[in-house]
C-alpha positions as CSV (number, residue, x, y, z in Angstrom):
1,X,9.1,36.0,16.8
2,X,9.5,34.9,20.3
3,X,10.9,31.7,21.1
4,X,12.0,29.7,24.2
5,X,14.1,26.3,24.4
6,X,13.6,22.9,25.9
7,X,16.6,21.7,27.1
8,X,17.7,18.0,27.9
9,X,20.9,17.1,30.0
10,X,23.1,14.5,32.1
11,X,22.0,11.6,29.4
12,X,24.3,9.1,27.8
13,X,25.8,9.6,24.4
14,X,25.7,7.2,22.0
15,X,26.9,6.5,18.6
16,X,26.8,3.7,16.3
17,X,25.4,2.1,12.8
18,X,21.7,2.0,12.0
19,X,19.0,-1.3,12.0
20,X,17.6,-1.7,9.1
21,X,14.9,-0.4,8.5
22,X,16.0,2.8,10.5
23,X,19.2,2.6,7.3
24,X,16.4,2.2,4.4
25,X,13.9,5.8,6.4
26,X,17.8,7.8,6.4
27,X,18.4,6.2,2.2
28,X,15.0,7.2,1.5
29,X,15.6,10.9,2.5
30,X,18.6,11.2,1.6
31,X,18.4,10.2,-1.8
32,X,15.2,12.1,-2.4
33,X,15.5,15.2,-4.4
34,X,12.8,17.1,-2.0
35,X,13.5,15.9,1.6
36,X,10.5,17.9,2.8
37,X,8.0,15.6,2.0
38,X,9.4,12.7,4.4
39,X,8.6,14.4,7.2
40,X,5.4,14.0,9.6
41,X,3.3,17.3,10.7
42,X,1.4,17.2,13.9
43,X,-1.1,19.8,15.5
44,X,-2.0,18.6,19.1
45,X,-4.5,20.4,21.3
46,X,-2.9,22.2,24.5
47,X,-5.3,22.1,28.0
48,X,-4.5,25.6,28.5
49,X,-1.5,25.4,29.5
50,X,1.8,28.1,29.7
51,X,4.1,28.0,27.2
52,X,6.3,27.2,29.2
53,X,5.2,24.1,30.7
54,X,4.7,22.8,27.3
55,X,8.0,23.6,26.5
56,X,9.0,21.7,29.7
57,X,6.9,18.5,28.1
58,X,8.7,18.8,24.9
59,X,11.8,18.2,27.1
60,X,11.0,15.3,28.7
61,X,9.8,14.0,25.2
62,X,13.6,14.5,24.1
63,X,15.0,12.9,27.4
64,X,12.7,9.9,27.1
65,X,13.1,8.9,23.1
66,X,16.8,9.1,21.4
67,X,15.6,9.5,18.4
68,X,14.6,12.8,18.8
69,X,18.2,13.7,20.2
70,X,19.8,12.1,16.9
71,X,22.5,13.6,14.1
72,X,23.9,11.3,11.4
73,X,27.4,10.9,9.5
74,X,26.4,10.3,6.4
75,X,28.9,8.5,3.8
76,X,29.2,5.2,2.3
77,X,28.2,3.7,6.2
78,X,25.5,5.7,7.7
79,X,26.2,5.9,11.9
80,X,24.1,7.5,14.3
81,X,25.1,9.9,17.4
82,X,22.5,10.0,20.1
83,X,23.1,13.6,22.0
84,X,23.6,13.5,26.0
85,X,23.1,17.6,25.8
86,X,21.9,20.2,23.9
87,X,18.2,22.0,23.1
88,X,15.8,22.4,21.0
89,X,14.7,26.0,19.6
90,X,10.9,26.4,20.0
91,X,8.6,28.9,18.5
92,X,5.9,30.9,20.1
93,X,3.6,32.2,18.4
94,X,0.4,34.6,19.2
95,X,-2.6,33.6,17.3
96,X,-3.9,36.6,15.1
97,X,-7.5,34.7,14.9
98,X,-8.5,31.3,14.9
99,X,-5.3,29.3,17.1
100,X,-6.3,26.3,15.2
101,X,-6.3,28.0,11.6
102,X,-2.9,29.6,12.9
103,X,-1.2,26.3,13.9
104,X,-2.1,24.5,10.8
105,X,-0.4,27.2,8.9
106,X,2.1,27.3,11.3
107,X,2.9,23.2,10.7
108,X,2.8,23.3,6.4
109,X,5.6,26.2,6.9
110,X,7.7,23.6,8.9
111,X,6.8,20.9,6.9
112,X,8.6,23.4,3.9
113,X,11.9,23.8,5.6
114,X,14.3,21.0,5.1
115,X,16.0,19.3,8.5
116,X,20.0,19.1,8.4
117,X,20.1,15.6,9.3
118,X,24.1,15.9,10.4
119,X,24.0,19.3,12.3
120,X,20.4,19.0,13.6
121,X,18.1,17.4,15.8
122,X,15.2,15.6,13.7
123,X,12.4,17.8,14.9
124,X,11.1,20.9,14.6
125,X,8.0,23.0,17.0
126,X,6.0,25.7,17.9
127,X,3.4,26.7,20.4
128,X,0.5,28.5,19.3
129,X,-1.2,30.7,21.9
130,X,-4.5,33.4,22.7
131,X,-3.3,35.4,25.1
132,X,-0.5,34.1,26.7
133,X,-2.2,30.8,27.3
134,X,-1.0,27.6,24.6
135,X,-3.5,26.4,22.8
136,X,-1.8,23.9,20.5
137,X,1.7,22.6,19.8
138,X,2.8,21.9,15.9
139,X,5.5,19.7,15.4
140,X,7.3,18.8,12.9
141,X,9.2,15.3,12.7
142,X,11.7,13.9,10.3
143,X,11.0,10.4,9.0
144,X,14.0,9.2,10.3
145,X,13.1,9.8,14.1
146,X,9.5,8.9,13.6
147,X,7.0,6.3,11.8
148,X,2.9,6.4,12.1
149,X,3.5,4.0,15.2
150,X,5.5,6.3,16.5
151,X,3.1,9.0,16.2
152,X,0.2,7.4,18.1
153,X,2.9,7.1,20.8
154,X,3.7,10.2,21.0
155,X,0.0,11.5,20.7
156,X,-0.7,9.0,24.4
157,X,2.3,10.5,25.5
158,X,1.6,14.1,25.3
159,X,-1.8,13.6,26.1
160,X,-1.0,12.2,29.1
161,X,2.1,14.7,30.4
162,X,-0.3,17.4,29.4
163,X,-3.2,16.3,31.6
164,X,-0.4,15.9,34.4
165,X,0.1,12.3,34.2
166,X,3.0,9.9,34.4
167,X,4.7,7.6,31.4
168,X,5.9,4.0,32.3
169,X,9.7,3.6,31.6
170,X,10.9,3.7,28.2
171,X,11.6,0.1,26.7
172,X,13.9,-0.3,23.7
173,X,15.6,2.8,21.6
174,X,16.3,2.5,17.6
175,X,20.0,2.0,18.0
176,X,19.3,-1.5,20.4
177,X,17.3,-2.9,18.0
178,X,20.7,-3.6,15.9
179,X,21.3,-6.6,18.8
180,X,17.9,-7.5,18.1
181,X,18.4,-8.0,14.2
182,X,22.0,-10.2,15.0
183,X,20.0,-12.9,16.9
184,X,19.8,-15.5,14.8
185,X,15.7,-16.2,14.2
186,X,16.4,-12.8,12.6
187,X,19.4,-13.2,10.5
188,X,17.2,-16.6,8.7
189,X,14.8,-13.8,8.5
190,X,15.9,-11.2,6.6
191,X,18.2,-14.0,4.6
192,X,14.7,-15.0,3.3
193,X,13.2,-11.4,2.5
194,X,16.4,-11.4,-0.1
195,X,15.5,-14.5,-1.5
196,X,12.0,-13.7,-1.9
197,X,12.3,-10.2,-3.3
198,X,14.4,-11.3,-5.7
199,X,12.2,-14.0,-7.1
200,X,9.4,-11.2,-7.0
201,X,11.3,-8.3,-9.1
202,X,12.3,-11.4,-11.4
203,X,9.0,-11.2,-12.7
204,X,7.1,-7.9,-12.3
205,X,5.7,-5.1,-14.7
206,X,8.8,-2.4,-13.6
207,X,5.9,0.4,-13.5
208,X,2.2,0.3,-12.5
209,X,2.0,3.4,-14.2
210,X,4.0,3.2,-17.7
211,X,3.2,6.5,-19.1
212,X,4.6,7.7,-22.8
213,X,7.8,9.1,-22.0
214,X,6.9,12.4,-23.4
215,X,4.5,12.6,-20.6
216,X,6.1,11.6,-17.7
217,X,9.4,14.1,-19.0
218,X,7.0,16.5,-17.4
219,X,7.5,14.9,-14.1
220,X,4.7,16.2,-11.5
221,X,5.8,16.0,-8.0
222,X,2.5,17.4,-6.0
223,X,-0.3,15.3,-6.4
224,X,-4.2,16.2,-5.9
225,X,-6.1,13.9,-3.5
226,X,-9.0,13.0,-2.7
227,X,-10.9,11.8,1.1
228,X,-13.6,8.7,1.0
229,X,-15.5,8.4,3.8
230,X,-18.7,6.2,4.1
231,X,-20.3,4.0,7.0
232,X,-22.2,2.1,3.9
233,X,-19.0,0.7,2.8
234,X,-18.4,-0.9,6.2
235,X,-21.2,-2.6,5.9
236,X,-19.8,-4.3,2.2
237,X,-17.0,-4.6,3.7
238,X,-18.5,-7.1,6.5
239,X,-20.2,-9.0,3.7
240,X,-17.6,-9.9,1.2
241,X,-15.2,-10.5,4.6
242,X,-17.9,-13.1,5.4
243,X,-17.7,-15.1,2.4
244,X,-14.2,-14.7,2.1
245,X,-13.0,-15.1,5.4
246,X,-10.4,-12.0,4.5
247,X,-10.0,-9.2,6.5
248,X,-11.2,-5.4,5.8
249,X,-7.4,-4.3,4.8
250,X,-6.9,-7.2,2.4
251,X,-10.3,-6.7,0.7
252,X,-10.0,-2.6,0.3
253,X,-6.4,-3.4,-1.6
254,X,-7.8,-6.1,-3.9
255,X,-10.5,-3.5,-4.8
256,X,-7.3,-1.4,-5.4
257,X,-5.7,-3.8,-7.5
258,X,-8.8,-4.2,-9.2
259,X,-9.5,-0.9,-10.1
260,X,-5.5,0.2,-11.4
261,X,-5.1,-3.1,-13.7
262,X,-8.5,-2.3,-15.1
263,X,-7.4,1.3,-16.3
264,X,-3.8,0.5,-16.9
265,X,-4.1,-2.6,-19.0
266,X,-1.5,-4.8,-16.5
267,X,-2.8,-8.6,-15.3
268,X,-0.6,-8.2,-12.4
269,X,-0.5,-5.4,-10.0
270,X,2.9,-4.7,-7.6
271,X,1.9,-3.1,-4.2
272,X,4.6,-1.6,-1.9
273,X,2.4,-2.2,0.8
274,X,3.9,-0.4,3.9
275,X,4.6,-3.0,6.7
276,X,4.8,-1.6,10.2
277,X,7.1,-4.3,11.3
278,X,6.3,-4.1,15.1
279,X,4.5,-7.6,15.8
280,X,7.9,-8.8,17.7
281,X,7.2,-8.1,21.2
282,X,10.5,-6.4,22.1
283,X,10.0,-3.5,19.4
284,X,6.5,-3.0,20.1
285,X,6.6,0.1,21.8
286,X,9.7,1.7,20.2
287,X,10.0,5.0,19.3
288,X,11.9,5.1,16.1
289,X,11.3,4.4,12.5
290,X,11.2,0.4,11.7
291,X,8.4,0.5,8.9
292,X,9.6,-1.1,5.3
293,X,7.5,-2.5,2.1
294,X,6.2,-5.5,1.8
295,X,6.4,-5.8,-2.1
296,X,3.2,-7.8,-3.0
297,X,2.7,-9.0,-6.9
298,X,-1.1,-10.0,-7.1
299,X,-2.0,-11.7,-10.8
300,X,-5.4,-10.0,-11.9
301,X,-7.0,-12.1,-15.0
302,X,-9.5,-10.8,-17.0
303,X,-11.1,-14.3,-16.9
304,X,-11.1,-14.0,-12.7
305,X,-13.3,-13.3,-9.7
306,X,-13.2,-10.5,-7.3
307,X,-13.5,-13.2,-4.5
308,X,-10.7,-15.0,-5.8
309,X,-8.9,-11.6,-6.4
310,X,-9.2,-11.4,-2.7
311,X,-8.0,-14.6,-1.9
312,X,-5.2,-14.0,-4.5
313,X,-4.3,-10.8,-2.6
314,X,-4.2,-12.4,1.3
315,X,-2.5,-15.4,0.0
316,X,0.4,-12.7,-1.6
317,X,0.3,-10.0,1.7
318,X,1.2,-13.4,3.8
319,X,4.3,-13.9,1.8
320,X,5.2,-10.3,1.4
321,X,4.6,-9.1,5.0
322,X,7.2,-12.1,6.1
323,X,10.1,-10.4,4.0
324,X,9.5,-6.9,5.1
325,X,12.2,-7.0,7.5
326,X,15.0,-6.5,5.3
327,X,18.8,-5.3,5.3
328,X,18.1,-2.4,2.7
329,X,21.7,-2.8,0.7
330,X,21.0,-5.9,0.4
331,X,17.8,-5.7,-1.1
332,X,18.4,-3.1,-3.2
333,X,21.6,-5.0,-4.6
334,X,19.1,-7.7,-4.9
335,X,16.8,-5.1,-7.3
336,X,19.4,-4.0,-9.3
337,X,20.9,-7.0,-10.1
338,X,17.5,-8.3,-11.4
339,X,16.5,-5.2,-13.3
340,X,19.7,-4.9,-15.4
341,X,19.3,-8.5,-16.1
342,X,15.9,-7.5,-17.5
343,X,16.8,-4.1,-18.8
344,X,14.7,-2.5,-16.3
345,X,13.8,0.0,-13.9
346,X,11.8,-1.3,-11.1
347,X,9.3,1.8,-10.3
348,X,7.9,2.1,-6.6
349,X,4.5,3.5,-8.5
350,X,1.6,2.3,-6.2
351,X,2.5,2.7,-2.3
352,X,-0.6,1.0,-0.1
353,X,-0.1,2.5,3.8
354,X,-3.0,1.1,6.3
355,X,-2.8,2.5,9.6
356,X,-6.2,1.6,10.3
357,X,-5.2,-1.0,13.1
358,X,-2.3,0.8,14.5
359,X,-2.1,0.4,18.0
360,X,0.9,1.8,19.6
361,X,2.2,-1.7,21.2
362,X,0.5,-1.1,25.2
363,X,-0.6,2.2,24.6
364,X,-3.8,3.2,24.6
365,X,-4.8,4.1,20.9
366,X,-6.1,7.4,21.7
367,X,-8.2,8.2,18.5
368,X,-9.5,6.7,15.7
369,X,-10.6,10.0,13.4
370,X,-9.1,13.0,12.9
371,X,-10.0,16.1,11.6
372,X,-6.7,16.4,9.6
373,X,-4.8,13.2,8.1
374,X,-1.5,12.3,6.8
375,X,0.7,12.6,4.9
376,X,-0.1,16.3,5.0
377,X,-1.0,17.8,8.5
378,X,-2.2,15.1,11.4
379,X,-4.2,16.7,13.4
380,X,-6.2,14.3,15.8
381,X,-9.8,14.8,16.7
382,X,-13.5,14.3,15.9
383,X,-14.2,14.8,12.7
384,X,-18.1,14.5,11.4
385,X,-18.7,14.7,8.1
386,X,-21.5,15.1,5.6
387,X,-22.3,12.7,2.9
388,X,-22.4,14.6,-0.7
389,X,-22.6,11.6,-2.5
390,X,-25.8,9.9,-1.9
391,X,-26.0,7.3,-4.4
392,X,-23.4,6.3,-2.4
393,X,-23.7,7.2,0.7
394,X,-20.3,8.6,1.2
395,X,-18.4,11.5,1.5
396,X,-15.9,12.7,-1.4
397,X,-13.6,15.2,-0.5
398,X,-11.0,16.9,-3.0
399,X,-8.1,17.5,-1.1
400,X,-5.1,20.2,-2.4
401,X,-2.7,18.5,-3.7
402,X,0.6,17.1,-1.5
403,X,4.3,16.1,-2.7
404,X,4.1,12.0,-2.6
405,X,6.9,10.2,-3.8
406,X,5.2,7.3,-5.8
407,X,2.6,8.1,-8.4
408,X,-0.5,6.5,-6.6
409,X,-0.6,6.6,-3.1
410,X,-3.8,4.7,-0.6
411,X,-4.0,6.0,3.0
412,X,-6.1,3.5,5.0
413,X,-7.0,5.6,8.4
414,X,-10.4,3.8,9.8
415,X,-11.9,0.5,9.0
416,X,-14.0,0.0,12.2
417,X,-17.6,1.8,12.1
418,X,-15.9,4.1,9.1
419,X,-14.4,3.8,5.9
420,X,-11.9,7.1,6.1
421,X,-9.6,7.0,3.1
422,X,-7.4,9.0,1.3
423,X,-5.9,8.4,-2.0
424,X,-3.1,10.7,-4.0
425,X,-2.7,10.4,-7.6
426,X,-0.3,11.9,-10.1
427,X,-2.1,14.1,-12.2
428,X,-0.6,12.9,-15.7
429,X,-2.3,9.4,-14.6
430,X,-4.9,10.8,-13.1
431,X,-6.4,14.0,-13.3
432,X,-8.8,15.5,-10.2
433,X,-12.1,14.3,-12.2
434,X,-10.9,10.8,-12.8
435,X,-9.4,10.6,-9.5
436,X,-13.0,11.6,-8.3
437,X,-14.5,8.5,-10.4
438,X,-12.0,6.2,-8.9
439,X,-13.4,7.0,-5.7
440,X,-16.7,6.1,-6.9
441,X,-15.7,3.1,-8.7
442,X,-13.9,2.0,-5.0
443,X,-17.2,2.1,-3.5
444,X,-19.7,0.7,-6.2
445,X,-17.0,-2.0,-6.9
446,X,-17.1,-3.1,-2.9
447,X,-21.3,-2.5,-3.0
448,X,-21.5,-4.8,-6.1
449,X,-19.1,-7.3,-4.5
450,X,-21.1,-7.5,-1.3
451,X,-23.9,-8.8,-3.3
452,X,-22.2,-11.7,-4.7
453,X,-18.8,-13.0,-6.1
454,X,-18.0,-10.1,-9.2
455,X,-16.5,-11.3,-12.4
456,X,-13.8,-8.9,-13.4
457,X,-15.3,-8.5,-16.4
458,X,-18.4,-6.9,-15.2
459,X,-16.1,-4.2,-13.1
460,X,-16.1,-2.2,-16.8
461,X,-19.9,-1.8,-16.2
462,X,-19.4,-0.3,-12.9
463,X,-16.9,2.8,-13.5
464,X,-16.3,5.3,-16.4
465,X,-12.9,5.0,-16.2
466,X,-11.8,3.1,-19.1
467,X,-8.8,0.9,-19.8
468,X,-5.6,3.5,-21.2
469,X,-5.6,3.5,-25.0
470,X,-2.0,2.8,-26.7
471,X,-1.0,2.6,-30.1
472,X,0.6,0.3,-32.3
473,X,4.0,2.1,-30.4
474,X,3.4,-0.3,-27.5
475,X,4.0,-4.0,-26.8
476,X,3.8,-6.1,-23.8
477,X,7.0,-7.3,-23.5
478,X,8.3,-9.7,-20.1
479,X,5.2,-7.9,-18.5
480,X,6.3,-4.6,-19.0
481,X,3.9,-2.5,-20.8
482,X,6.6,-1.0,-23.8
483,X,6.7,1.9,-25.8
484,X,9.4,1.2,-28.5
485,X,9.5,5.1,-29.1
486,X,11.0,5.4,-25.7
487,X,13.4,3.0,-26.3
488,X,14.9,3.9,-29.5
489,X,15.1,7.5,-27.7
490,X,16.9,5.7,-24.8
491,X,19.5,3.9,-27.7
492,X,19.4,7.7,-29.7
493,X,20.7,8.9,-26.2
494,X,23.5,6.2,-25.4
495,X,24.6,6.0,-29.1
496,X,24.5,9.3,-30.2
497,X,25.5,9.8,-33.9
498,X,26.7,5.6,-34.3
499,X,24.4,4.1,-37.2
500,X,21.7,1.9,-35.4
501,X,18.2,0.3,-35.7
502,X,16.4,-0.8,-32.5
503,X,13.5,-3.9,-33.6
504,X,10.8,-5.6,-31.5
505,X,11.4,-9.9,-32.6
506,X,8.3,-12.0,-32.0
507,X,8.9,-14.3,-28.6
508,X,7.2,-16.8,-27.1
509,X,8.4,-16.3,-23.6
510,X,8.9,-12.9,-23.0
511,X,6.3,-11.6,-25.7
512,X,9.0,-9.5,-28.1
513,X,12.9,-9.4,-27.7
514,X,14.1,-6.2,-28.1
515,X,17.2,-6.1,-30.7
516,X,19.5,-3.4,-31.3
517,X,21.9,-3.8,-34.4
518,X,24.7,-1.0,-34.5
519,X,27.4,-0.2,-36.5
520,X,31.0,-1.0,-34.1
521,X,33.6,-1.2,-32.8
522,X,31.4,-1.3,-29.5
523,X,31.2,-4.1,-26.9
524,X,27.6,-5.3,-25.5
525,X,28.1,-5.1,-22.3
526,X,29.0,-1.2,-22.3
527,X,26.1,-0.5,-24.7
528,X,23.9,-2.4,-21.9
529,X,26.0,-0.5,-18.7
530,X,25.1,2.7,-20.8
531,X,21.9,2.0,-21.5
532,X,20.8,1.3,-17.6
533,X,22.6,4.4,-16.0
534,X,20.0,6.1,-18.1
535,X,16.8,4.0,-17.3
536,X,15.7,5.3,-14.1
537,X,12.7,7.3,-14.9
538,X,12.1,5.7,-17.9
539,X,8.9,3.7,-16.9
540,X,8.0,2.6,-20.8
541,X,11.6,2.4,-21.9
542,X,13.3,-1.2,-21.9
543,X,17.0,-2.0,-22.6
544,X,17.4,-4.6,-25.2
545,X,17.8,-8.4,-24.7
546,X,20.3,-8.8,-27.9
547,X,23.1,-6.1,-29.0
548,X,24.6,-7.1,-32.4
549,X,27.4,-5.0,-33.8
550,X,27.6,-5.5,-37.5
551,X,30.9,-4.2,-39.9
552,X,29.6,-1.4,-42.1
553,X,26.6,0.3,-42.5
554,X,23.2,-0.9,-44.3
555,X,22.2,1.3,-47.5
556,X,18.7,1.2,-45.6
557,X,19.4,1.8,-42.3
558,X,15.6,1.6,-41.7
559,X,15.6,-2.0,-42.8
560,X,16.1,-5.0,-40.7
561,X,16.8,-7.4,-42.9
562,X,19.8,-5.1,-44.3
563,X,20.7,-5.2,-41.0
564,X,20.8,-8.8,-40.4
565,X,23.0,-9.1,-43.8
566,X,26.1,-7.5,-42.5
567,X,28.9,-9.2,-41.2
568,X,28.3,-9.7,-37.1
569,X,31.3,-8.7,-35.4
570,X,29.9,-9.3,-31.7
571,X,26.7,-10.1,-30.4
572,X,24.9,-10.8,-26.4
573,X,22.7,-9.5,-24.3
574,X,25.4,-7.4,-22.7
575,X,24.3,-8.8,-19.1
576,X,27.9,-10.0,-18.6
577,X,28.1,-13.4,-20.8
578,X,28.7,-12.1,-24.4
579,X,29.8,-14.4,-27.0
580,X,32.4,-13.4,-29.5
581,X,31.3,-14.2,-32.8
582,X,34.1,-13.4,-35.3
């Protein structure tokens, strides 16, 4: 396959640690299993151009953004080295057929092929041509050099080298926004977002989605999705924002919210609600990755309103959006520490991206529809479609199914003249049919709530998706949904072969305490240490609140009460404050 380079040269070099939320994008990859998903695909359309000259583009793409020209050390501090030399391989390729067709292809292969953070740049491309001439260029961006902001940035910015026009100067690069985060305005800030997500996971369900853990051992990576379109729902939109006062994004998630609790049984529903983080004017325009999750725990009664659902949600989003700038050890010490004291796992399960109002800080938002969408392939463009659903009048498109990390995933793309939507769903929670009626719920739920203020009673009536039956197995306990099969298989793992009984105690606070009697010698707090090295993935296990080792062995050791009748050798919850009881 032919290939050319774009070279860059005669640049600074640079090294040093990452800002934060530039340290959570390089966590994020590299603690994910399959680092080919956090990566984002782009097909843009070429004027006819010579390879060549876009080749010579692409290089003054890499001169202008460092992030593009970045390796990483990786270890227990993550630094950065920004390249002053070097180039970047590029692909041409000949269109057998349709150029567009070809280039699509062409950007799901690279989207397949892992980057090597520390030996290479973030980035790979091609140039598709018919007959010599480019027609489009794919590329392929790492995560870590690039966030949707980013994108529309570099979508102005090719548009406008391409047609032969000139850039303004480049402002500020990721590793200067590491000065930015000393000032002090932003140390009080991200002091806060500590303070507030740890008051948040205090409290939480640990999973949206707490499937029986003979299901989710199946673990399904690649989820089927489905594209909502409608000009109708614009419409609701503009009459529930009226009596609400709420804005379009806020009222689509409360529907969200509305619709999950309803079919999973919780009261409150945890959003990791990607924040964009660029409303500070000096980071604006930067070219880099600085998005983190506002973590957003709405209450959803039975007895409540959709308007006040609403409310409930923009009140929350307020909060939440404030504490999304975040040092991400920190926080996730912050998590930890709060989910061992629970005996948790806390799940990132429902993940709520709107990039509807995206505007690339002075740039020129250069369009609003597209004829492909992220997180699989963007490619930008008019994109007309046909309504097949006219009891709705929408559009409902099954889309093939993508690798998402989370298990339910809502892309907002237009919420101007359009609703453009896309939603991805893990098939053990939802299969393709359901996930089809929860599009249709979405939009009778926002027709019916245009009309007046919807109890959330009356959303059963308007969906066939019913709430998830469980058996007598599972218990609400401190807001998790529990199944106490999965947690006597998560004490059968830890304990192996030692004599124990795992019982759910009647509590007022927390619902049921879990207790675990066991046979010692065998200290609490290693049963508990144990017991959460082997939680993650566990979404309907629990660790238990009270460990009491007992002398001996019951003659029933099915029986708590026999149980209770032994000698107690030790007993505590194992969180670090055990009390010797002799």
């Amino acid at each position: 396959m032919p290939q050319l380079s774009a070279h860059f040269t005669g640049l600074p070099e640079r090294s040093g640690p990452l800002a934060f939320g530039h340290a959570n994008m390089v966590r994020v990859i590299t603690l994910d299993d399959d680092q080919t998903r956090d990566v984002l695909a782009m097909v843009l359309d070429v004027p006819d151009l010579p390879p060549q000259r876009v080749v010579d583009i692409i290089s003054v793409l890499l001169e202008r953004h460092e992030s593009l020209r970045t390796t990483y050390q990786l270890g227990s501090v993550v630094t950065q080295h920004i390249a002053g030399a070097g180039s970047l391989p590029v692909e041409v390729i000949d269109a057998d057929g349709d150029p567009g067709e070809t280039a699509l292809r062409t950007a799901k292969r690279l989207r397949g092929r892992a980057v090597e953070l520390t030996a290479e740049l973030p980035l790979l491309a091609a140039v598709v041509t018919r007959h010599d001439v480019a027609r489009h260029l794919v590329l392929v961006i790492s995560h870590v050099a690039m966030d949707v902001a980013a994108s529309e940035i570099l979508l102005f910015e090719w548009t406008t080298l391409a047609s032969g026009g000139t850039l303004p100067p480049v402002g500020m690069q990721p590793i200067d926004v590491i000065e930015f985060e000393r000032k002090p305005s932003m140390r009080r800030l991200t002091d806060a977002a500590a303070g507030y997500w740890e008051s948040q996971v205090r409290d939480l369900p640990q999973a949206m989605f707490p499937l029986p853990a003979a299901v989710t051992a199946q673990r399904v990576d690649w989820h089927p999705g489905l594209r909502i379109r409608s000009r109708a729902a614009m419409a609701h939109l503009a009459d529930i924002a009226k009596r609400t006062d709420a804005g379009n994004s806020t009222i689509m998630l409360a529907a969200v919210n509305a619709l999950v609790c309803h079919h999973t049984g919780h009261t409150t529903c945890v959003t990791s609600s990607v924040a964009g983080n660029r409303v500070a004017r000096g980071v604006r325009d930067l070219f880099g990755t600085i998005s983190q999750d506002a973590l957003m725990v709405v209450p959803v009664p039975e007895t409540g309103t959709f308007d006040e659902l609403v409310l409930s949600v923009r009140s929350a989003s307020l909060a939440a959006y404030r504490a999304s700038w975040f040092d991400p050890t920190e926080i996730w010490t912050v998590i930890n520490g709060v989910s061992s004291r629970r005996g948790i796992s806390y799940h990132r399960d429902l993940a709520f991206n709107d990039v509807s109002s995206v505007a690339a800080g002075s740039h020129p938002v250069v369009t609003r529809s597209a004829r492909g969408r992220l997180p699989a392939v963007w490619i930008p463009g008019d994109a007309p479609y046909t309504v097949n659903e006219p009891d709705l009048d929408a559009s409902l498109e099954p889309l093939p199914a993508e690798n998402v990390p989370c298990r339910f995933a809502v892309y907002v793309y237009r919420l101007d003249t359009e609703l453009d939507v896309i939603i991805h769903a893990d098939p053990l929670y939802l299969n393709e049919h359901d996930l089809g009626e929860f599009g249709r719920s979405l939009l009778r739920l926002l027709a019916a709530a245009a009309e007046h203020d919807l109890p959330t009673k009356d959303l059963a009536a308007l969906t066939t998706l019913v709430p998830m039956t469980r058996s007598d197995d599972w218990l609400r306990i401190d807001s998790c949904w529990i199944e106490i099969g999965a947690v006597r298989g998560l004490l059968a793992e830890v304990l192996g072969d030692r004599p124990h009984l795992v019982v759910a105690v009647p509590d007022r606070l927390l619902g049921h305490r879990l207790v675990c009697y066991l046979t010692g010698p065998e200290s609490p707090e290693d049963i508990h240490r144990r017991c959460m090295a082997l939680m993650w993935g566990r979404v309907s296990a629990m660790a238990p609140h009270d460990y009491v080792v007992v002398a001996g062995t019951p003659p029933e050791s099915a029986c708590p009460d026999c149980w209770a009748a032994l000698p107690v050798v030790v007993a505590g919850d194992g969180r670090g404050d055990g009390s010797e009881l002799g």
